[in-house]
Structures are given as structure tokens and as C-alpha cells.
C-alpha positions as CSV (number, residue, x, y, z in Angstrom):
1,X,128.7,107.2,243.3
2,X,130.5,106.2,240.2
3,X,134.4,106.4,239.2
4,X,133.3,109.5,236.7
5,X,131.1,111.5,238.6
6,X,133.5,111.2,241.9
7,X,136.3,112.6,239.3
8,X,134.3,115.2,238.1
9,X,132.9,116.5,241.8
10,X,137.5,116.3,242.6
11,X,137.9,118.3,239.6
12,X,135.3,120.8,240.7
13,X,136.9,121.2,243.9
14,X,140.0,121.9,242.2
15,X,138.6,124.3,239.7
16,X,136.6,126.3,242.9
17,X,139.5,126.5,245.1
18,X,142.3,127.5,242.4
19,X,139.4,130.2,241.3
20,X,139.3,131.6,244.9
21,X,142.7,131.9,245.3
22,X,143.3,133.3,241.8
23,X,140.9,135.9,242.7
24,X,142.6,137.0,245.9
25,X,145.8,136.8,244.9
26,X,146.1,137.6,241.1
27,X,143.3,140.0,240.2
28,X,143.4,142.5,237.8
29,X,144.6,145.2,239.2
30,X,147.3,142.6,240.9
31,X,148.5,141.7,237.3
32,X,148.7,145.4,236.5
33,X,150.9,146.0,239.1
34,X,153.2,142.9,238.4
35,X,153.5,144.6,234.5
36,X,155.0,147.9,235.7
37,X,156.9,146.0,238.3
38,X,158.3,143.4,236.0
39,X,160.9,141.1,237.6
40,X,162.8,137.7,237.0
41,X,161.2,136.1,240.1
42,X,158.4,133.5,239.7
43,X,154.9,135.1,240.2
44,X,153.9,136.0,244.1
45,X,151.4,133.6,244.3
46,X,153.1,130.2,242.4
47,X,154.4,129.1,246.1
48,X,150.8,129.0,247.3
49,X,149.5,126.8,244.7
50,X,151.5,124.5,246.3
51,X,152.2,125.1,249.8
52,X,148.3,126.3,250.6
53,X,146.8,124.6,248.2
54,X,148.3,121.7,247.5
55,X,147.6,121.7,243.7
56,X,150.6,121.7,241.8
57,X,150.6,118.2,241.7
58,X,147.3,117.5,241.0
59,X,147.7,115.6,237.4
60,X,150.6,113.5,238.7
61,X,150.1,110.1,240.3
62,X,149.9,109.6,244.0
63,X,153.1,107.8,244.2
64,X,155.3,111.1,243.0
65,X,153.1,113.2,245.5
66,X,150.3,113.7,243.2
67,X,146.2,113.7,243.2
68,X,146.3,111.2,240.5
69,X,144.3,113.5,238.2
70,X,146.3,112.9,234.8
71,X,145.3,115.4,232.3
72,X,142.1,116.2,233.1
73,X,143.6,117.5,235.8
74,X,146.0,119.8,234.1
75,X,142.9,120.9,231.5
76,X,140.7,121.7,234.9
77,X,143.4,123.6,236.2
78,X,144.6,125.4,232.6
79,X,141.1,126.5,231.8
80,X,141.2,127.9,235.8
81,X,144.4,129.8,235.6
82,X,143.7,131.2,232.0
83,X,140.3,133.1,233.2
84,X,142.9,134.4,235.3
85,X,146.0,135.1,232.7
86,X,148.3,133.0,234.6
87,X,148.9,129.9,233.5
88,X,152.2,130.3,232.0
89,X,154.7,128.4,235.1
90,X,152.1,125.5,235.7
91,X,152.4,125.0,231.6
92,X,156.0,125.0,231.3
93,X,156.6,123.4,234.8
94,X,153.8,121.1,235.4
95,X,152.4,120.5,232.0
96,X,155.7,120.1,229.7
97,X,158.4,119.4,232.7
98,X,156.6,117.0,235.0
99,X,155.5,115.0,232.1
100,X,159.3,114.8,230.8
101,X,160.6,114.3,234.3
102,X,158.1,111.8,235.8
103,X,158.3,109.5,232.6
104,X,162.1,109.0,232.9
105,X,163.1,108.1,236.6
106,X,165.9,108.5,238.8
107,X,167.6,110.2,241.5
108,X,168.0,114.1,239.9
109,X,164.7,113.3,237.8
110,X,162.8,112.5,241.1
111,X,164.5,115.1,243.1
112,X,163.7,117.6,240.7
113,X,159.6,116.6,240.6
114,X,159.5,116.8,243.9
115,X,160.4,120.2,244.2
116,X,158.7,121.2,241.6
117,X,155.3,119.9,243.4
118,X,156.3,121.4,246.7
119,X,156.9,124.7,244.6
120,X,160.4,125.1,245.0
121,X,161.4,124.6,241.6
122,X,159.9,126.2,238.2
123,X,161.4,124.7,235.1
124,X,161.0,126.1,231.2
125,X,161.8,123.6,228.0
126,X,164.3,125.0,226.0
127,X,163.3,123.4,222.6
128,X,162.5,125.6,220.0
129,X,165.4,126.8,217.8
130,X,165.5,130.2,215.5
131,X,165.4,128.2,212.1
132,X,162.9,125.3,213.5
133,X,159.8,126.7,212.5
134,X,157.8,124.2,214.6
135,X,159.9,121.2,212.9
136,X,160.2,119.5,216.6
137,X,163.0,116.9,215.2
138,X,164.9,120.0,213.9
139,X,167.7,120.7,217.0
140,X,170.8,121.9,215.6
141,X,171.7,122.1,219.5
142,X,175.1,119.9,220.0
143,X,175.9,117.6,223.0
144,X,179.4,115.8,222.6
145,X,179.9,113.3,225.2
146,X,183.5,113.9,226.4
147,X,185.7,111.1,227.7
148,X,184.8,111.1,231.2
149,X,181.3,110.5,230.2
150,X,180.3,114.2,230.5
151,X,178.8,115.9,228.1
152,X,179.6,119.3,226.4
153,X,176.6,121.8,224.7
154,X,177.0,124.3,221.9
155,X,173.9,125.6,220.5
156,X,170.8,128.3,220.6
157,X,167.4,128.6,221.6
158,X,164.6,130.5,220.9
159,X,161.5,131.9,223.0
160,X,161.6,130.2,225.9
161,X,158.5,131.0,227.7
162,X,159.1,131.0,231.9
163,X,163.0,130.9,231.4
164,X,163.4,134.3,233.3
165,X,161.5,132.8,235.9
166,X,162.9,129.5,236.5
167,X,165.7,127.6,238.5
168,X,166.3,124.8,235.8
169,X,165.7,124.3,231.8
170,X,165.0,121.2,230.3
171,X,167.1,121.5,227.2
172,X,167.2,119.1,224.0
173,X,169.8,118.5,222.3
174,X,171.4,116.7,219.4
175,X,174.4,114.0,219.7
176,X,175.8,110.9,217.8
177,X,172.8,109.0,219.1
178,X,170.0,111.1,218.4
179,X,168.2,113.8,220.5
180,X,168.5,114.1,223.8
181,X,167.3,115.6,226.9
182,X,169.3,117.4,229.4
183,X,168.5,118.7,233.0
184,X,170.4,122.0,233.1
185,X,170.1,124.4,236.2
186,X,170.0,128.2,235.2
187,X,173.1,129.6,236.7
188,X,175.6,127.6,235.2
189,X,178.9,128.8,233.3
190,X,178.2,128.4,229.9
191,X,174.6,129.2,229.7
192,X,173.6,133.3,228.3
193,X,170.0,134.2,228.9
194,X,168.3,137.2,227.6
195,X,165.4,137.4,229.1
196,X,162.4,139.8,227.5
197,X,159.1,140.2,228.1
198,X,156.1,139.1,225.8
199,X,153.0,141.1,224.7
200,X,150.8,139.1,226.6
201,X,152.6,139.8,230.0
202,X,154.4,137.0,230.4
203,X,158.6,136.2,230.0
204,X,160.4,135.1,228.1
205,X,164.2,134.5,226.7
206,X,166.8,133.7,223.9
207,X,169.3,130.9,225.4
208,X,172.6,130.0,224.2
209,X,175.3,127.6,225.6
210,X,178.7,128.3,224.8
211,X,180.5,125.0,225.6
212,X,178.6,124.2,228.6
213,X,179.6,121.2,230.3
214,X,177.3,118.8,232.1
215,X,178.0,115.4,234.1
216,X,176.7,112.3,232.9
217,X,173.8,112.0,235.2
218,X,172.3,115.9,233.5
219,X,170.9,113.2,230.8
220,X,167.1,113.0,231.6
221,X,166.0,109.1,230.0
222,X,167.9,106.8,227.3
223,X,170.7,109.2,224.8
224,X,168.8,109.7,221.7
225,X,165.6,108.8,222.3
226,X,164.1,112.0,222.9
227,X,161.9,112.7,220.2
228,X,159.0,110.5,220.9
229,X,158.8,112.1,224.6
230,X,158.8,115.6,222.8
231,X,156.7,115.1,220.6
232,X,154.3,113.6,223.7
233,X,155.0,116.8,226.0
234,X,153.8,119.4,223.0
235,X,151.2,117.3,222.1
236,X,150.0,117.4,225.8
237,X,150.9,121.2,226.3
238,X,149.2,122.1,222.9
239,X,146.1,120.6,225.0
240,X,146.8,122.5,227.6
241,X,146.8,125.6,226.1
242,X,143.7,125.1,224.1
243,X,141.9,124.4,227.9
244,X,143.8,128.0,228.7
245,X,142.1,129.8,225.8
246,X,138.7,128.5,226.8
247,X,139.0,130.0,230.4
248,X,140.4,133.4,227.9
249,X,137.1,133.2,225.7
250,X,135.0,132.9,228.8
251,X,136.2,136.0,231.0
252,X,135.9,137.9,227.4
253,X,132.8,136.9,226.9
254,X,131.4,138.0,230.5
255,X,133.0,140.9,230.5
256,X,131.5,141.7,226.6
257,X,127.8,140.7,228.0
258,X,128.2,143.5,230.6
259,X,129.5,145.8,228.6
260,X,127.1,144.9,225.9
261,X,124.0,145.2,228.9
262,X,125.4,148.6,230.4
263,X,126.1,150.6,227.0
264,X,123.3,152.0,225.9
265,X,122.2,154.0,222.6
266,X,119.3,155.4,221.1
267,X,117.8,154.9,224.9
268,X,118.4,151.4,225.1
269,X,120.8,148.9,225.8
270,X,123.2,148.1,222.7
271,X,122.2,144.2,223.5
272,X,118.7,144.2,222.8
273,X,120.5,144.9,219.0
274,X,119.6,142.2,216.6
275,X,122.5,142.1,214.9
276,X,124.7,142.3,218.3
277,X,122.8,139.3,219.2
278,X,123.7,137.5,216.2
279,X,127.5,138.3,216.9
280,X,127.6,137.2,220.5
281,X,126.0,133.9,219.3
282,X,128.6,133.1,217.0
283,X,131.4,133.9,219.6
284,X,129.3,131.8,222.2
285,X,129.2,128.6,219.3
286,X,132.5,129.2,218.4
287,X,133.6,128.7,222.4
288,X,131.5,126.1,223.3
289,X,132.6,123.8,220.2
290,X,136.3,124.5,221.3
291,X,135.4,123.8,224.9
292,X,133.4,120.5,223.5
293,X,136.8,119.0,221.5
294,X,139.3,119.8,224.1
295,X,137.8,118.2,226.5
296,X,136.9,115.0,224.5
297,X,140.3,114.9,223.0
298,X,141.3,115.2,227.1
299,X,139.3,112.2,227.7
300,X,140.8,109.9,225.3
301,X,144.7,110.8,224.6
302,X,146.4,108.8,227.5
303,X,145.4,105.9,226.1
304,X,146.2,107.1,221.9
305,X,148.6,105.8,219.6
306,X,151.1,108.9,218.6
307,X,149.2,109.3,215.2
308,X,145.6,109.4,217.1
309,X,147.0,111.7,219.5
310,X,148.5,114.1,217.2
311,X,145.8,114.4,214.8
312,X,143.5,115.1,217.5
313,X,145.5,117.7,219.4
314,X,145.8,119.1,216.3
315,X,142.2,118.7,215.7
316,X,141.4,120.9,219.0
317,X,143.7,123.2,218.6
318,X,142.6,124.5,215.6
319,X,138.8,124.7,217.0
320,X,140.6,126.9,219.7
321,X,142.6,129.3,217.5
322,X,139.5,129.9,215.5
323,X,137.0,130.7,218.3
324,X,140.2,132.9,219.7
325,X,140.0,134.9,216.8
326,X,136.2,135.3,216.5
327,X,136.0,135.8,220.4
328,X,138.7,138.2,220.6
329,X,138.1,140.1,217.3
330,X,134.1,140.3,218.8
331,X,134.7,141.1,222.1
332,X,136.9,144.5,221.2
333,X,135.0,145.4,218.5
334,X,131.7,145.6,220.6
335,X,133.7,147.1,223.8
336,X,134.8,149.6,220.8
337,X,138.4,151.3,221.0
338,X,138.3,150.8,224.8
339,X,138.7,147.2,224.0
340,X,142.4,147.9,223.3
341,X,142.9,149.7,226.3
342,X,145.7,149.1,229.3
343,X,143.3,149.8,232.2
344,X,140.7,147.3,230.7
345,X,141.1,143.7,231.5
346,X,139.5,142.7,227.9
347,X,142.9,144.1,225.7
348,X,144.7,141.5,228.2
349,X,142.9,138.6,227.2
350,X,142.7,139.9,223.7
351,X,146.3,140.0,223.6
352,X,146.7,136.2,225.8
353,X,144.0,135.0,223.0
354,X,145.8,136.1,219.9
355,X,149.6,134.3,221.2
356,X,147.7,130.9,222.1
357,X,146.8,131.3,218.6
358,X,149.9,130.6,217.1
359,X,151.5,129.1,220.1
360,X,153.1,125.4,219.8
361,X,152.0,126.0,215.9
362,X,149.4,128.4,214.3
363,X,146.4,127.2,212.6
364,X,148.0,126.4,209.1
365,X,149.9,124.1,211.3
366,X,147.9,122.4,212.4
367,X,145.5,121.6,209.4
368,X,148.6,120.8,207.5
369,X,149.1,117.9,210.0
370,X,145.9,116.6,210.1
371,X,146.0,116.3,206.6
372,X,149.2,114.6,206.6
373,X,148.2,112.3,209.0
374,X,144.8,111.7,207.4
375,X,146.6,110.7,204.0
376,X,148.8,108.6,206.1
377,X,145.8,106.4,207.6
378,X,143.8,106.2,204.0
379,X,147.6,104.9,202.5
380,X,148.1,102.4,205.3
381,X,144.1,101.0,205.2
């Protein structure tokens, strides 16, 4: 048995076991429950991913209590936990945090990781700013380092997605030596939260820090030299998401070919429809060519240059937001006005479909970057 196909029977396991205890644990009519009983507190079933199945680490080497997977790991594991419309923690914890904390060592950094593989920990990145507009060098966020080598925060942030739910943010933030990255546990004096929740179920909050003072050692890596890791940990969780929506598109298209076999008119199924046919072969293409480029994109971007890697994230991700839109928009126009419904899982993943959209950029985005990008390889050839 070869290196690849010993990887791909390990990511199989993972995928099968995550799947069975998704099921058991955070069905349907689980997550309905969870929206009327919205809390603060992480999702019942995140301990388990670690503690019974052992998974959170899964992407991370073996050395920081990982299964060495690397990102096809995390894309395994996304497209897993989006069929289930949970995948929001493991993004912002395992996808965005883990990456920052496990490429800058040290004593809080490794203490941190830890817990957050044993599932003791959920973190959030508090990046995004109100005027940023997906700009992810503009941080108007302050840190002054005072005399005694601490450092003092003033500044906003905007949608953080998990912040309700977790016990530390990683937070940039802008001094005399560039962006920086801070490790800043929730309950601190200085730190406001409003926490919200989002349309597709998930939380959410606005952040500000009012002079918030941190000791030297809350600095996560070298002072100002931030931005590459960012711009690494979006790239990365833009991938992530894109394997999300693919485990979306598939539960809507299994639960649109039922429908589509069960309604019937005219004394037959509304399937055997020609032009019904043609519709759920578009939104099938449309999938498959997303599922096609993610994972290709997966299989090369460790080993990218930052140009390569953003114009193919970019590349994927807007193969995703398209065949979220033709999925989505197919699968509630053939389920009719039921599609839209509370009681019917398909509005969910309609809803968790049209935010991965525009998350970490929306389509325009994207194809503006690749553009740029594109222009800037034909100038330097």
C-alpha cells in the first residue's frame, strides 16, 4: 500500500466516524433545538470531537498531539461537519487558530494548542474591522507597548464568528512595528463583547477594547510581522470553507432528489420532468467542479508560494460561491415555498450556502484578485 492510498483510507476513517457522530449528536432536529435554546456555550457535542473521538487534532503534526493530516485533513473534516451545519468552532479554532498558534511557538502558544486539541479551549480571530472591507492589511486596531514591556489595545472589531463561544480571541493589531498578533483571553477588563446571532445559526460578535492591557508574553510570533501569517490563515480558512459548502451542496442535493422522486404531478413523479432533469444536472456539474478544485488546490498549497496560493484559493472559492448559488437557488425552487421553511432542513443549508458565499470575500473578490495577481505574473515574466 502506497503513501496516497494509506492517506486516503485515514481520511475515510475520519470522514465515517465524524459522520456517525454528527448524526447522533447534531441531527436536525438537535440543531433546531439548539436555535430556540440559543446560548453562549460551545456546541454540546465539540468536547466529543475530542475527548471520544480524538479528532480535533487531526490536521496538526504528531509532535503537537496531532494525526499529521495537514489540510487534507481539515478539508475531510470541513466537508464532514458542513453536511452537518456545524463546522463553524473547528474553522475558527482549528482551521484559523491552530494554524496561527502552531506556527509561532512557545510556552502560552503551546499551552493554548494543547487545549485546544483536548477540547478545552475554542478560540475566534478577531480580524476584520468595520471599514476593512476584506483589505486584510487594513487594522486601525492600536497596540502601544508601554514601558514595562506590556502592551496596551484600543480598537474595534467586526463579526467575529465563534466569539460568543470561545475562551480566547486571537486579535491583530497595529503598532510602531507593524501588525501584530495578540493572544487575548475573553474575560478580561477592557475587552466589550456583543455577541449576536447570525442567519445561518451560528454566533457571532462586535468587539472592542478600551485600553486593554496585556503582558509582553500575550504577543503570539515576532511584533509586526503578522501580515504574512494572516494572509496564510484566510487563505487556508477560505479553503476550508469552500470544503464546508461542498458537504452544504451535497445534503441539498439529496434531500432535492427525494423530494424531486416523492412529489408527484400529473400522476407521476416531478423527476421523470425533462426540464427538472436538466436543472438537477447543472446543480450536480456545478458541485462536482467545486468539489474537483478544492480539493486539487488542497493537494498542492502547503508547498505554494503566497502568490500561487492566493490565486488558487481564490480560484476555488469562486467555483464554490457559484455552485452555492445554483445549488441553493435550485434546490428551493424545486422543493417550492417549502424550501424556505423553519421545519425543513433544506432553508438551513440554503441559508449556510448563501453566507459561505460572501464569507472571507464574495465572488467579485475574489475574481478581482486573480486578476490582479494574473497581471502581476504576465508583468514579472
Amino acid at each position: 500500500m502506497n503513501d496516497t492510498t494509506e492517506r486516503d483510507d485515514t481520511l475515510a476513517m475520519l470522514r465515517d466516524s465524524l459522520a456517525r457522530y454528527v448524526d447522533d449528536n447534531h441531527g436536525f432536529e438537535q440543531r433546531l433545538y439548539a436555535l430556540r435554546n440559543a446560548d453562549d456555550a460551545p456546541p454540546p457535542f465539540w468536547r466529543g470531537l475530542a475527548g471520544e473521538l480524538g479528532l480535533l487534532g487531526a490536521a496538526l503534526p504528531e509532535s503537537q498531539g496531532g494525526l499529521g493530516g495537514g489540510m487534507a485533513a481539515h478539508l475531510a473534516l470541513m466537508e464532514t461537519l458542513g453536511g452537518a451545519l456545524a463546522a463553524e468552532p473547528y474553522l475558527s479554532t482549528m482551521v484559523i487558530g491552530a494554524g496561527l498558534l502552531q506556527r509561532n511557538p512557545g510556552v502560552q502558544a503551546d499551552a493554548l494548542l494543547a487545549r485546544a486539541v483536548a477540547g478545552e479551549a475554542v478560540l475566534a480571530f478577531a480580524h476584520a474591522e468595520p471599514q476593512s472591507r476584506h483589505d486584510r492589511a487594513d487594522v486601525r486596531t492600536e497596540a502601544v507597548r508601554e514601558a514595562d514591556g506590556a502592551f496596551c489595545l484600543n480598537g474595534r472589531k467586526a463579526v467575529v464568528h465563534a466569539a460568543p463561544w470561545a475562551s480566547h480571541l486571537l486579535v491583530s493589531a497595529r503598532g510602531d512595528a507593524g501588525l501584530s498578533l495578540f493572544v487575548v483571553p475573553k474575560n478580561v477588563p477592557g475587552l466589550r463583547l456583543r455577541a449576536y446571532p447570525t442567519r445561518d445559526g451560528g454566533r457571532a460578535a462586535e468587539i472592542a477594547f478600551d485600553d486593554l492591557r496585556l503582558p509582553a508574553d500575550a504577543l503570539l510570533g515576532d511584533e509586526g510581522a503578522a501580515l504574512p501569517q494572516i494572509e496564510r490563515a484566510l487563505d487556508e480558512a477560505t479553503l476550508a470553507v469552500c470544503a464546508e459548502s461542498v458537504g452544504v451542496m451535497r445534503r441539498l442535493m439529496r434531500d432535492t432528489l427525494d423530494y424531486v422522486r416523492q412529489r408527484r404531478q400529473f400522476g407521476v413523479p416531478i423527476a421523470s420532468f425533462q426540464v427538472l432533469q436538466h436543472r438537477l444536472a447543472d446543480m450536480h456539474m456545478a458541485l462536482e467542479q467545486a468539489a474537483a478544485l478544492t480539493a486539487s488546490v488542497g493537494e498542492a498549497i502547503d508547498g505554494a508560494s503566497p502568490g500561487e496560493r492566493a490565486r488558487a484559493v481564490s480560484s476555488a472559492k469562486v467555483a464554490a460561491a457559484k455552485a452555492c448559488r445554483a445549488v441553493g437557488q435550485g434546490a428551493v425552487q424545486l422543493h417550492g415555498g417549502m424550501g424556505m421553511t423553519e421545519e425543513l432542513a433544506v432553508g438551513h443549508y440554503v441559508r449556510r450556502a448563501t453566507l459561505i458565499e460572501g464569507q472571507f470575500g464574495p465572488l467579485s473578490w475574489h475574481l478581482r484578485r486573480v486578476a490582479r495577481l494574473r497581471a502581476a505574473t504576465a508583468a514579472a515574466a
